[in-house]
C-alpha atoms as an extended CHARMM CRD file, in Angstrom:
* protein
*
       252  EXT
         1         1  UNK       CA             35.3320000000      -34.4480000000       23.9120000000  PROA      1               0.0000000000
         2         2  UNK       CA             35.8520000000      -35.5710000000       27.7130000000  PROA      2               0.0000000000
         3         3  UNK       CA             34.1840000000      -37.3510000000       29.4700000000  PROA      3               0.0000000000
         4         4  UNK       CA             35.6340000000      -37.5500000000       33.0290000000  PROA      4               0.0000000000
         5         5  UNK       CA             34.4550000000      -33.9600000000       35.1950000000  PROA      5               0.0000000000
         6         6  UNK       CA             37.4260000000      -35.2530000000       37.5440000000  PROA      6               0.0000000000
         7         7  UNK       CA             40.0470000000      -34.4510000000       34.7230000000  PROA      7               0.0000000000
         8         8  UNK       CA             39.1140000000      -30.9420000000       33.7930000000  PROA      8               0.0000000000
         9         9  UNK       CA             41.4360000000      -28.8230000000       35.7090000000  PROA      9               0.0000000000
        10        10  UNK       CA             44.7740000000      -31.4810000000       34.5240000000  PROA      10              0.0000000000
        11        11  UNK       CA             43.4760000000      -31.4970000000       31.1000000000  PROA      11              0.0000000000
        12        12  UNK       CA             43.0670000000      -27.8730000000       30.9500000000  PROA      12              0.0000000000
        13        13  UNK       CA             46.5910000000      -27.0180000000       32.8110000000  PROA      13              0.0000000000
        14        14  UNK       CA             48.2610000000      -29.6090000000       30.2310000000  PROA      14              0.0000000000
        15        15  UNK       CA             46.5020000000      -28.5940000000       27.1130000000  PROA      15              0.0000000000
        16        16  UNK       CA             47.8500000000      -25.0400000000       27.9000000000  PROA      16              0.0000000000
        17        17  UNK       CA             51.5770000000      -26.0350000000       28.5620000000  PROA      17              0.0000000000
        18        18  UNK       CA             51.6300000000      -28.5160000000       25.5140000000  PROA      18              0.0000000000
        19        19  UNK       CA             50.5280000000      -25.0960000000       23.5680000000  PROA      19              0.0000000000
        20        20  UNK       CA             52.8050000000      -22.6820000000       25.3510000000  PROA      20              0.0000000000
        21        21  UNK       CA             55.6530000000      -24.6680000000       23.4650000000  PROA      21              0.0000000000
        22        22  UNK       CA             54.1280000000      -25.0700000000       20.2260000000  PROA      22              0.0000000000
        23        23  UNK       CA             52.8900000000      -28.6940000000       20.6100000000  PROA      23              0.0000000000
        24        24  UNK       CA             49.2430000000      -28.0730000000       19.4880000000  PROA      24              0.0000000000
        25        25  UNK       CA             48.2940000000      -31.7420000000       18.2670000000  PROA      25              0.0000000000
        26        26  UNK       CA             48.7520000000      -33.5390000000       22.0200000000  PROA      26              0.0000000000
        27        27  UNK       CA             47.2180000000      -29.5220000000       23.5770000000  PROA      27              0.0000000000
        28        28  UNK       CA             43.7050000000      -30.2080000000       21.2240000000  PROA      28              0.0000000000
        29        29  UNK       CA             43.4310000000      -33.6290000000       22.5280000000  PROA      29              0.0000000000
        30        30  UNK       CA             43.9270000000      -32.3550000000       25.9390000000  PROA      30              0.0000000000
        31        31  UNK       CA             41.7290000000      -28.7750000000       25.7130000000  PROA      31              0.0000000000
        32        32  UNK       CA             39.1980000000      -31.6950000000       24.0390000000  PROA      32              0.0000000000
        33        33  UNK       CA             38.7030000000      -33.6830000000       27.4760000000  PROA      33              0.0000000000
        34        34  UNK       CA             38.8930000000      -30.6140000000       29.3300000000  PROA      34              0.0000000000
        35        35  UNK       CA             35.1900000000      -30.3820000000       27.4770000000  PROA      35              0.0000000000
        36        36  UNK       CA             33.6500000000      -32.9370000000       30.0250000000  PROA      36              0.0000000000
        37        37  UNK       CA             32.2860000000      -30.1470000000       31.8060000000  PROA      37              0.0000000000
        38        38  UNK       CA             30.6910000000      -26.4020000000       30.2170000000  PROA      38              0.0000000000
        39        39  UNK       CA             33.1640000000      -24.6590000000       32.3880000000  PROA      39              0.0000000000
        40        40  UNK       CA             35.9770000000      -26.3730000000       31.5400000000  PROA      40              0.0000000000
        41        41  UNK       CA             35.2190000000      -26.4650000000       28.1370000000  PROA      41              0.0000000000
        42        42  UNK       CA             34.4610000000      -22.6180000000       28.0140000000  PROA      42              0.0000000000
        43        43  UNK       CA             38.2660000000      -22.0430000000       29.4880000000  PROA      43              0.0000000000
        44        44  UNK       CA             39.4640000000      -24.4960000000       27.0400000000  PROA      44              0.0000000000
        45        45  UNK       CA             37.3070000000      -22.3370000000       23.6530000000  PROA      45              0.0000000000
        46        46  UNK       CA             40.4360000000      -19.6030000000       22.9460000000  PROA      46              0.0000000000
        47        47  UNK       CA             42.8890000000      -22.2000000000       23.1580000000  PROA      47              0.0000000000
        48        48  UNK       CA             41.6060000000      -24.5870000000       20.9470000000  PROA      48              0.0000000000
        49        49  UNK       CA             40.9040000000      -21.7840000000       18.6100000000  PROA      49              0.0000000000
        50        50  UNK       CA             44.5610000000      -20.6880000000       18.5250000000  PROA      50              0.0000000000
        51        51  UNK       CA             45.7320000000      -24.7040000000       18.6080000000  PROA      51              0.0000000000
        52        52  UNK       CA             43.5460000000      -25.2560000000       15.0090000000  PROA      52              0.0000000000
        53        53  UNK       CA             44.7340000000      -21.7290000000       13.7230000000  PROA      53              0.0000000000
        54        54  UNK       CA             48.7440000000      -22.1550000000       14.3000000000  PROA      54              0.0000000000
        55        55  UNK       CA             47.9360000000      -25.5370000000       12.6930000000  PROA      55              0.0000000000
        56        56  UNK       CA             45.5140000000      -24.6820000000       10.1320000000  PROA      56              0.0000000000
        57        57  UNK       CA             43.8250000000      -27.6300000000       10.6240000000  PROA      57              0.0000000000
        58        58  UNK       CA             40.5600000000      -26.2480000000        9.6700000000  PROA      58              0.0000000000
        59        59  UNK       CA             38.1990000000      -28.6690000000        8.9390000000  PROA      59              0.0000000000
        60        60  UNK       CA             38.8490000000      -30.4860000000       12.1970000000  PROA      60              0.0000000000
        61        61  UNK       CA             38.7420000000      -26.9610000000       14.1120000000  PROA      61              0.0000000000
        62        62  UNK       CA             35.2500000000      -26.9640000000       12.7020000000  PROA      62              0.0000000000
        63        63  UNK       CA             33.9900000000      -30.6040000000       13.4200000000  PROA      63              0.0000000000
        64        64  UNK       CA             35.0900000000      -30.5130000000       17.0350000000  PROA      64              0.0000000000
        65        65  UNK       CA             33.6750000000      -26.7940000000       17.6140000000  PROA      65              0.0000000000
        66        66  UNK       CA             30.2180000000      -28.0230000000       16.0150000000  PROA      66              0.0000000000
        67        67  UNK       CA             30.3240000000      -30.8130000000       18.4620000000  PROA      67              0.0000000000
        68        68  UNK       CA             30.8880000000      -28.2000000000       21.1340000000  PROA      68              0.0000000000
        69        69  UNK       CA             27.8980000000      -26.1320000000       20.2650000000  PROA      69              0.0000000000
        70        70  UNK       CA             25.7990000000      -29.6530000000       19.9950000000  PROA      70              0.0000000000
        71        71  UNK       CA             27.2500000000      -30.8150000000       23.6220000000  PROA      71              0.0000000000
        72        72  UNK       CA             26.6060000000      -27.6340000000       25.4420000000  PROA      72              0.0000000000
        73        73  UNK       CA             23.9620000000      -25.0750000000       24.3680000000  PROA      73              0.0000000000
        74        74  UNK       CA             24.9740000000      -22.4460000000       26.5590000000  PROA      74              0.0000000000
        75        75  UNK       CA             28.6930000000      -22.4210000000       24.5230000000  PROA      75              0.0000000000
        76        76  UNK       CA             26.7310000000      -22.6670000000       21.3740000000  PROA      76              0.0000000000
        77        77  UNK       CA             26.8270000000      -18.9120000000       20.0120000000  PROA      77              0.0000000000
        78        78  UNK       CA             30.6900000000      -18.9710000000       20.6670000000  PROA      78              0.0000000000
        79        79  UNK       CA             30.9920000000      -22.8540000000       19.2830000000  PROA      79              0.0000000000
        80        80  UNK       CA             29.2880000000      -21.7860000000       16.0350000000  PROA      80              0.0000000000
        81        81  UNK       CA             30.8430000000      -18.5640000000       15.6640000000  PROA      81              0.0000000000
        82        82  UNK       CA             34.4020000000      -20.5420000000       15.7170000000  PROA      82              0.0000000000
        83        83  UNK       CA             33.1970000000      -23.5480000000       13.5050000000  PROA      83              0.0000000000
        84        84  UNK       CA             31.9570000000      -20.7140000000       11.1470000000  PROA      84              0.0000000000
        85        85  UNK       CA             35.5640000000      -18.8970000000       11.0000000000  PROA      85              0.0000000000
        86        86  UNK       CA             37.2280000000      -22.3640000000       10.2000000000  PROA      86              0.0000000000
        87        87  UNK       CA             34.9430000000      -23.4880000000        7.5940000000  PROA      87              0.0000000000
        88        88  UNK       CA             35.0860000000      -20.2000000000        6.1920000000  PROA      88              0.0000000000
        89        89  UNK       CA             39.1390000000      -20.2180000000        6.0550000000  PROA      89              0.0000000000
        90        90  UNK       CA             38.2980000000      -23.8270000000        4.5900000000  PROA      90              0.0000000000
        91        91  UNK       CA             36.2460000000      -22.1510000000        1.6530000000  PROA      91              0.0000000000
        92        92  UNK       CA             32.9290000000      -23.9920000000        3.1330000000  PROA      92              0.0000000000
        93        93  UNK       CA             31.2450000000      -20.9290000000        2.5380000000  PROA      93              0.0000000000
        94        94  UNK       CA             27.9320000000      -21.8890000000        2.7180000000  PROA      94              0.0000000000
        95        95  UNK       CA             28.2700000000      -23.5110000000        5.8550000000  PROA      95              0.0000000000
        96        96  UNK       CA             30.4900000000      -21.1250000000        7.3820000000  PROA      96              0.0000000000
        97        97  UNK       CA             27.3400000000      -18.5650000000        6.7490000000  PROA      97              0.0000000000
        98        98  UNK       CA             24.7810000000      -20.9220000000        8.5960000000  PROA      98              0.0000000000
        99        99  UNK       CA             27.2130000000      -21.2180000000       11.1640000000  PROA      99              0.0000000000
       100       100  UNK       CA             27.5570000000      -17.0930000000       11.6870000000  PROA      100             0.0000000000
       101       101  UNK       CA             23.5960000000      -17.1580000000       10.8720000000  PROA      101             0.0000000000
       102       102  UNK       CA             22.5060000000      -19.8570000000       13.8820000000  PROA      102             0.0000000000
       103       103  UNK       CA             25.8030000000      -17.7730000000       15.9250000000  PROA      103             0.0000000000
       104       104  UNK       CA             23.7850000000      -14.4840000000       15.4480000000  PROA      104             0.0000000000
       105       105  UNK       CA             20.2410000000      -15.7540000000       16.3780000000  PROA      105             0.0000000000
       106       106  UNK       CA             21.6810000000      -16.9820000000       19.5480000000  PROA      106             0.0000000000
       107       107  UNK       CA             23.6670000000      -13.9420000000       20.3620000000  PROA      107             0.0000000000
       108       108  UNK       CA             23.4670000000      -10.6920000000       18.3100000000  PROA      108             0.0000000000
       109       109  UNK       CA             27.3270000000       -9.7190000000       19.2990000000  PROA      109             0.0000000000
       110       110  UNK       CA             29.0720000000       -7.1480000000       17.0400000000  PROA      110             0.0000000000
       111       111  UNK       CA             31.4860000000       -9.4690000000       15.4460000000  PROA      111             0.0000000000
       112       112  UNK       CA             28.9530000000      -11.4690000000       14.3900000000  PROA      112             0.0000000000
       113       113  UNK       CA             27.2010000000       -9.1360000000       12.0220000000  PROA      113             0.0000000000
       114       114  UNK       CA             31.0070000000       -8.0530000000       10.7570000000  PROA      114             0.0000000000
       115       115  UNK       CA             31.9570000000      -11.5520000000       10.2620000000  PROA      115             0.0000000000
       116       116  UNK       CA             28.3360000000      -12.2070000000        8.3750000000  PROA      116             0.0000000000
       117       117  UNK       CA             28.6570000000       -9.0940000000        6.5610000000  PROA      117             0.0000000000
       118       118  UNK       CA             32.3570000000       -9.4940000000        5.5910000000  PROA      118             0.0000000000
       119       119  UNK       CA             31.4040000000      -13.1180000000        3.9550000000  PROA      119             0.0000000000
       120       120  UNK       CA             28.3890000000      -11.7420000000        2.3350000000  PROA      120             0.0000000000
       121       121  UNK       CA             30.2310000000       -9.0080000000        0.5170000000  PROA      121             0.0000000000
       122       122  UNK       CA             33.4660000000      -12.0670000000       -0.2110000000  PROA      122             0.0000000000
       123       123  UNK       CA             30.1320000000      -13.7570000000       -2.1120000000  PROA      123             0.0000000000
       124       124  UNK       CA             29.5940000000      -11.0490000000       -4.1370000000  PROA      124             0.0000000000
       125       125  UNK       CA             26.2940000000      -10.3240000000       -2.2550000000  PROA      125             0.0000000000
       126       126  UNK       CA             26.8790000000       -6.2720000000       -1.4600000000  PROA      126             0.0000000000
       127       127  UNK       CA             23.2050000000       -5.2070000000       -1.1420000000  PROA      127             0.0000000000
       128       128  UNK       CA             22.7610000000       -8.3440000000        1.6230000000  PROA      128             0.0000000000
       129       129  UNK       CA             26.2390000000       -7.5060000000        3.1600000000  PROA      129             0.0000000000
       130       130  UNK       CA             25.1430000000       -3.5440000000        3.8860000000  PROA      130             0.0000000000
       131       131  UNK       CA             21.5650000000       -4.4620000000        5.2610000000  PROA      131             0.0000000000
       132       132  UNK       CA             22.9560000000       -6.7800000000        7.6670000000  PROA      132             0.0000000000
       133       133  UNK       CA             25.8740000000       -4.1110000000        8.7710000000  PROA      133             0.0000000000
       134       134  UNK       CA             23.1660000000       -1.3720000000        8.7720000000  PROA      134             0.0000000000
       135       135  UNK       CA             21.6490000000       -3.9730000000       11.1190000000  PROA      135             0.0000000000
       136       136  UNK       CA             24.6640000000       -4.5400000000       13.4060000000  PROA      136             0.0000000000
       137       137  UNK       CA             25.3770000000       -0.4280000000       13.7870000000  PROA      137             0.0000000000
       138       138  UNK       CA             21.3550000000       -0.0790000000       14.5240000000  PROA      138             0.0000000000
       139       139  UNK       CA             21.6170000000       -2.5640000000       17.2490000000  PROA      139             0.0000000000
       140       140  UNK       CA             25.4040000000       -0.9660000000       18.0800000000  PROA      140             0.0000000000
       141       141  UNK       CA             25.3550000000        2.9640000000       16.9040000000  PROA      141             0.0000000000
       142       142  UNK       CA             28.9520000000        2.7320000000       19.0010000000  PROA      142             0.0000000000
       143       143  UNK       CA             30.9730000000        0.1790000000       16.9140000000  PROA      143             0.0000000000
       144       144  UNK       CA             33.2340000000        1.6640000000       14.6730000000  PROA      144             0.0000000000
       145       145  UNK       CA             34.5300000000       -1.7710000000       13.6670000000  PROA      145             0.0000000000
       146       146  UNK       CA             30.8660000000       -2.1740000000       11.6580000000  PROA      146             0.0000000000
       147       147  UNK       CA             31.3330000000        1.4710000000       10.3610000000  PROA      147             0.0000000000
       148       148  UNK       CA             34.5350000000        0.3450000000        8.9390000000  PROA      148             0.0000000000
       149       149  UNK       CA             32.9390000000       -2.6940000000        7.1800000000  PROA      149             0.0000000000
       150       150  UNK       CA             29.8810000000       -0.8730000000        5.9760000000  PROA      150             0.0000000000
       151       151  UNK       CA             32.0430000000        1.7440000000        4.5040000000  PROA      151             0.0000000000
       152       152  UNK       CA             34.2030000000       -0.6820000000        1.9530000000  PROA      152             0.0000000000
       153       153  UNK       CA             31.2350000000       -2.7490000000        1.5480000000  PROA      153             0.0000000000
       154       154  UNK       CA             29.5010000000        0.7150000000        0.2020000000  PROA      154             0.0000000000
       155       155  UNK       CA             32.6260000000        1.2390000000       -1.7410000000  PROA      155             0.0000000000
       156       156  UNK       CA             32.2740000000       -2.2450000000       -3.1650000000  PROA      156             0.0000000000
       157       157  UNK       CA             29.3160000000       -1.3350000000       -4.9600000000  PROA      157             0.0000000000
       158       158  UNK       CA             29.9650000000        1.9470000000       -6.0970000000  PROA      158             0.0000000000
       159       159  UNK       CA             28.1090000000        3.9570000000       -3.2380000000  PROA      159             0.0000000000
       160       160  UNK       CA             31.4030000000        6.0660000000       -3.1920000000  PROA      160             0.0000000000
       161       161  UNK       CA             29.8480000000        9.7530000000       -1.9050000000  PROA      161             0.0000000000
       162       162  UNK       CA             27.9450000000        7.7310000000        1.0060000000  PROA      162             0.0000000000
       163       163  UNK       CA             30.8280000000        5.6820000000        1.2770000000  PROA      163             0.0000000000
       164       164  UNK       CA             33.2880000000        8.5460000000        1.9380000000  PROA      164             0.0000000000
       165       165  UNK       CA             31.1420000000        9.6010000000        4.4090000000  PROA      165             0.0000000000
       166       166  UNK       CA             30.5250000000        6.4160000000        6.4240000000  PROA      166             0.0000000000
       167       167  UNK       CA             33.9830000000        6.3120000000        6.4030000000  PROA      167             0.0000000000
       168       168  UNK       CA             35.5210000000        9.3980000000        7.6600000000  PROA      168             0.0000000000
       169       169  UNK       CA             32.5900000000        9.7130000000       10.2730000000  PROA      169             0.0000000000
       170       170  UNK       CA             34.1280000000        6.3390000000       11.2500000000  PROA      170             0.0000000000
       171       171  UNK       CA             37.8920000000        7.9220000000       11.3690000000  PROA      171             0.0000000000
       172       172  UNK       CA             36.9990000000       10.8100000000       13.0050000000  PROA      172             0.0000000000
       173       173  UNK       CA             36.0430000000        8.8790000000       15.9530000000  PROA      173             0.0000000000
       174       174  UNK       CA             38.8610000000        6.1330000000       15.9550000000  PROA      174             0.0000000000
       175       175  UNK       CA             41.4710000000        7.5280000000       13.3050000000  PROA      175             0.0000000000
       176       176  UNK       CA             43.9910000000        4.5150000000       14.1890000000  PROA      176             0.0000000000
       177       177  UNK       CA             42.6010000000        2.0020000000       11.9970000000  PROA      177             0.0000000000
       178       178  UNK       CA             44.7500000000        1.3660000000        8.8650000000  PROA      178             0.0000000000
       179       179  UNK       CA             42.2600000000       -0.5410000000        6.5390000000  PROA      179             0.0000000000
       180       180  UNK       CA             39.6750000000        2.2510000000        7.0030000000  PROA      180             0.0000000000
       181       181  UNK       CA             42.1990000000        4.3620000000        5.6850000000  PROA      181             0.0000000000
       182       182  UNK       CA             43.0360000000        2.5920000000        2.9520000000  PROA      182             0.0000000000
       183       183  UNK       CA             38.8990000000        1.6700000000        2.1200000000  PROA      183             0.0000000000
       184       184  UNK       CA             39.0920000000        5.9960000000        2.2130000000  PROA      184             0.0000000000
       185       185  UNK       CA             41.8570000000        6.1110000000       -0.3460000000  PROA      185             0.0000000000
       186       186  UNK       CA             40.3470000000        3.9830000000       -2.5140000000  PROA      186             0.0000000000
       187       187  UNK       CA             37.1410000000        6.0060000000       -2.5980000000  PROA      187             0.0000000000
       188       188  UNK       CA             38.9010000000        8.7750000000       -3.3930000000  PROA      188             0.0000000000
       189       189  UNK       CA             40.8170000000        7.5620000000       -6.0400000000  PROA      189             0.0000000000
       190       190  UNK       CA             37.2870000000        6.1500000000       -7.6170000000  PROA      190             0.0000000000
       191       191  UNK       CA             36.1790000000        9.6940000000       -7.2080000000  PROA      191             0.0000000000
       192       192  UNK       CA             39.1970000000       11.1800000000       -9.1560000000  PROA      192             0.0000000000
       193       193  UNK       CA             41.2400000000       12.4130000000       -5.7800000000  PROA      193             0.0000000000
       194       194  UNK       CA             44.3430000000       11.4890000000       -6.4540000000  PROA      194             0.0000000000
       195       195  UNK       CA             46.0480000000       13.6640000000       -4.0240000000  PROA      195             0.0000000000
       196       196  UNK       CA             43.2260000000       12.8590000000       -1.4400000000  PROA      196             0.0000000000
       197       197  UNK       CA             43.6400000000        8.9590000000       -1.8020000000  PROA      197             0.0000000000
       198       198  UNK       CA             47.7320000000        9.6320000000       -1.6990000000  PROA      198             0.0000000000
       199       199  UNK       CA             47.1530000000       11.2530000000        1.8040000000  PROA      199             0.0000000000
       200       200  UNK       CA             44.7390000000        8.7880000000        2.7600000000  PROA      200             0.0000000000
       201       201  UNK       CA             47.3020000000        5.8710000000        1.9680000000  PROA      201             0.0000000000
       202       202  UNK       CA             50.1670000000        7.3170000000        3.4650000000  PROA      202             0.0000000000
       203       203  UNK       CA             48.0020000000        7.9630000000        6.7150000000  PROA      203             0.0000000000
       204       204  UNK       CA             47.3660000000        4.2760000000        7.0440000000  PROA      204             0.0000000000
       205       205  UNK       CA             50.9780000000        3.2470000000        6.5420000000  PROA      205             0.0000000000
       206       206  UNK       CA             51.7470000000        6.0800000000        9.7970000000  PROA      206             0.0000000000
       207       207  UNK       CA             48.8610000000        4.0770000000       11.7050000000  PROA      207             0.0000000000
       208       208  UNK       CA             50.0130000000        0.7970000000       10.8720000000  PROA      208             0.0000000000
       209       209  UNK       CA             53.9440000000        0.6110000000        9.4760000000  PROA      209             0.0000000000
       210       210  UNK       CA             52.8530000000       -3.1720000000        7.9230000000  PROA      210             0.0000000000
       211       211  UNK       CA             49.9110000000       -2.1930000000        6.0630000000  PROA      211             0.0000000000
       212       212  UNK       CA             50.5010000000       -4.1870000000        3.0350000000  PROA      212             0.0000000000
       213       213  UNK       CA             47.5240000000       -2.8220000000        0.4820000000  PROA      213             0.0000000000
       214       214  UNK       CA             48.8380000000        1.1030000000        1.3610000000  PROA      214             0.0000000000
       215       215  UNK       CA             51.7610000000        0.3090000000       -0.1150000000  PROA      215             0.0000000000
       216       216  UNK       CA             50.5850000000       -1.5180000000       -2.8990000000  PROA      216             0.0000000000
       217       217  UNK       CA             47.7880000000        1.2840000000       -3.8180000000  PROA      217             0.0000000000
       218       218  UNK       CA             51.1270000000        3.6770000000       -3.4290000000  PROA      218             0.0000000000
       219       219  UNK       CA             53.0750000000        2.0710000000       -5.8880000000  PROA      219             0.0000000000
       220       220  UNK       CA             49.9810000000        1.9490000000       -8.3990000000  PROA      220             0.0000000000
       221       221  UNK       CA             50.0660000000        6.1000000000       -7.7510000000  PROA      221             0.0000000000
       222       222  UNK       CA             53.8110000000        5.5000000000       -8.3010000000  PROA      222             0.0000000000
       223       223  UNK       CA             53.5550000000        4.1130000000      -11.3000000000  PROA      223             0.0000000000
       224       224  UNK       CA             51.1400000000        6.1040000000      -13.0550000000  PROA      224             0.0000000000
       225       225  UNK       CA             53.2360000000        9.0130000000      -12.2970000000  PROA      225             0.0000000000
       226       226  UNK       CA             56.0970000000        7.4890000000      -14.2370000000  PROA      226             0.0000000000
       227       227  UNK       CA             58.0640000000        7.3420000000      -10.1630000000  PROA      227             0.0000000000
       228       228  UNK       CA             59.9540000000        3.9570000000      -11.1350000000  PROA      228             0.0000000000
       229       229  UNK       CA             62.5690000000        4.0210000000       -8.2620000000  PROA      229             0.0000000000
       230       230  UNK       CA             58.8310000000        4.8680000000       -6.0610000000  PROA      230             0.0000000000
       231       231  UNK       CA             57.5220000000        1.4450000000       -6.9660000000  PROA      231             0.0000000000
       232       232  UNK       CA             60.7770000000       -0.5200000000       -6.7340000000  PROA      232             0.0000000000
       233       233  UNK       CA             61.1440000000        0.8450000000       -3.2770000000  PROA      233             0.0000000000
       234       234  UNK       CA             57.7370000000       -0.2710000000       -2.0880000000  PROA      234             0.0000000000
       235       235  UNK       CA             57.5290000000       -3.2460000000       -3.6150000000  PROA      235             0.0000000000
       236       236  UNK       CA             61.1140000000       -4.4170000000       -1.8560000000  PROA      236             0.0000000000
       237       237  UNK       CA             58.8850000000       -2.9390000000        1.2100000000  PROA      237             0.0000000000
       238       238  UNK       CA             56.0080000000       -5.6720000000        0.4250000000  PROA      238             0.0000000000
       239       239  UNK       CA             58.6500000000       -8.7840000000       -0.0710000000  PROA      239             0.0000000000
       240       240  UNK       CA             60.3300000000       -8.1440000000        3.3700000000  PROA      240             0.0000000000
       241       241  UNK       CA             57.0710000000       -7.5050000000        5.1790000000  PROA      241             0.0000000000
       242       242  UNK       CA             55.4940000000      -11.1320000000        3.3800000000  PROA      242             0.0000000000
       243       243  UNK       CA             58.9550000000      -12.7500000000        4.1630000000  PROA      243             0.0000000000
       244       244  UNK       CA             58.3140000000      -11.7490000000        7.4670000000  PROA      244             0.0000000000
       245       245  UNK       CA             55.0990000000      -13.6040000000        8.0750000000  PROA      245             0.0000000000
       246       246  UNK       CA             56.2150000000      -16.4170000000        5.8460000000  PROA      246             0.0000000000
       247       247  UNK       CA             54.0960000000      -15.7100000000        2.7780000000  PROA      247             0.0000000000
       248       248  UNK       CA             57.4430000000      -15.4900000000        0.7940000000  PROA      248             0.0000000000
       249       249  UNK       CA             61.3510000000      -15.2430000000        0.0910000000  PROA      249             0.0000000000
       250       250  UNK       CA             63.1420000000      -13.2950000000        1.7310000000  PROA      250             0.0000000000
       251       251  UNK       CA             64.1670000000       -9.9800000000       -0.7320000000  PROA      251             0.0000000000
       252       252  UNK       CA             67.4740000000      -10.0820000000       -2.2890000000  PROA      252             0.0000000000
C-alpha cells in the first residue's frame, strides 16, 4: 500500500487508465499506492476489486484487501467484505465466513447477510443459512434480494409450501429476477407441478434470455416427456451461451 499522500490523485488517475485497457497487474500496483491516504484508497476499493476479478488472482485480492481493512478502520466493513468474496472464490471457506462475519458486525448492510447466508447454505448449513436471512429481512423487511435467498435456501431443505410462498411474495413485488424464478420452478416440480414449474422456467428465460439453469431444468421436463429434438435444442442453447462467456467450445 502507498505511502506518499502527495501521489494519490496520479496513482489513482493511472491505476484507472492502466485498467480501462485491460492492463490490471501495473493498475493494482498503482490503485495500491493510491492507499496512502483513506480517501484515496476508498476511490481506489471498486477498482481493485474488478483488477483481482478480471485476473482471478484471488488470493492476492484477499491479502491486500485484509491489509486494507487493518490500515484503515473506517474502510474495514468494505475491506473485509471484499477479502471475504475472494477467499471464498478461492475455496477458503472458513475464512471467507470470518471475513463476512467481522464485515457484518461492523456494518449490518444487506449484502452482507446474503453473502453470509449464501455461503452458509454452499456448507451445507441450511438451518444457520435461514436464521441469518430471517435476520437480514428483519433488519430490511424491503429487500427482495434476501427474500430471494431465503426462498431457495427454504427449498434447500425441503421447506417447499413455505418456500413457495417466500418466493412468489418475493416475485410479486420484483417479478424480473430470473433465479427466483427458477428457485419457484423447482419447488414446484418437488411438489409434483409439472406444468407450474414449466411456466415458472420459461418465465425466467423471458426475464433473463441467458438464464442457463431454466434451460437446463427445461430440457430435464424435455426429456422426461420423451421431447428429444426439445433437449437437443436447449442444450445447443447452453453450449453457445457458455462459449459465450468462455466456459466452453464454441457449438458445432
Amino acid at each position: 500500500l502507498g505511502t506518499d499522500p502527495g501521489a494519490v490523485d496520479a496513482a489513482l488517475s493511472r491505476g484507472r487508465s492502466l485498467r480501462a485497457v485491460g492492463r490490471c497487474g501495473p493498475a493494482v500496483q498503482s490503485l495500491a499506492e493510491a492507499c496512502a491516504t483513506e480517501d484515496g484508497c476508498r476511490a481506489a476499493l471498486p477498482d481493485l476489486a474488478a483488477c483481482f476479478e478480471r485476473t482471478q488472482d484471488d488470493e492476492n485480492g484477499a491479502d491486500l484487501f485484509g491489509a486494507i481493512a487493518e490500515r484503515y478502520p473506517g474502510l474495514a466493513a468494505a475491506a473485509l467484505a471484499f477479502r471475504g468474496h475472494f477467499l471464498e472464490r478461492a475455496l477458503y471457506l472458513d475464512g471467507a465466513e470470518r471475513a463476512y462475519r467481522r464485515a457484518l458486525d461492523l456494518d449490518p448492510a444487506p449484502a452482507l447477510y446474503g453473502r453470509l447466508g449464501t455461503l452458509l447454505l454452499r456448507t451445507d448449513r441450511p438451518d444457520e443459512a435461514i436464521a441469518m436471512l430471517r435476520a437480514g429481512i428483519a433488519a430490511f423487511p424491503d429487500n427482495v434480494q434476501l427474500r430471494y435467498i431465503l426462498g431457495r435456501s427454504l427449498r434447500i431443505r425441503g421447506d417447499l409450501e413455505e418456500a413457495r410462498k417466500v418466493l412468489e411474495d418475493a416475485l410479486a413485488i420484483r417479478p424480473d429476477e430470473g433465479s427466483a424464478w427458477v428457485n419457484l420452478g423447482r419447488v414446484r416440480l418437488e411438489s409434483g407441478d409439472r406444468e407450474g414449474a414449466s411456466e415458472a422456467f420459461r418465465t425466467a428465460l423471458r426475464v433473463d434470455p441467458a438464464d442457463i439453469e431454466a434451460r437446463f431444468m427445461l430440457a430435464r421436463l424435455a426429456l422426461q416427456a420423451g421431447d428429444l429434438d426439445r433437449v437437443e435444442e436447449l442444450i445447443r442453447e447452453i453450449r453457445r451461451i457458455e462459449a459465450g462467456l468462455g466456459r466452453g467450445p464454441a457449438p458445432g
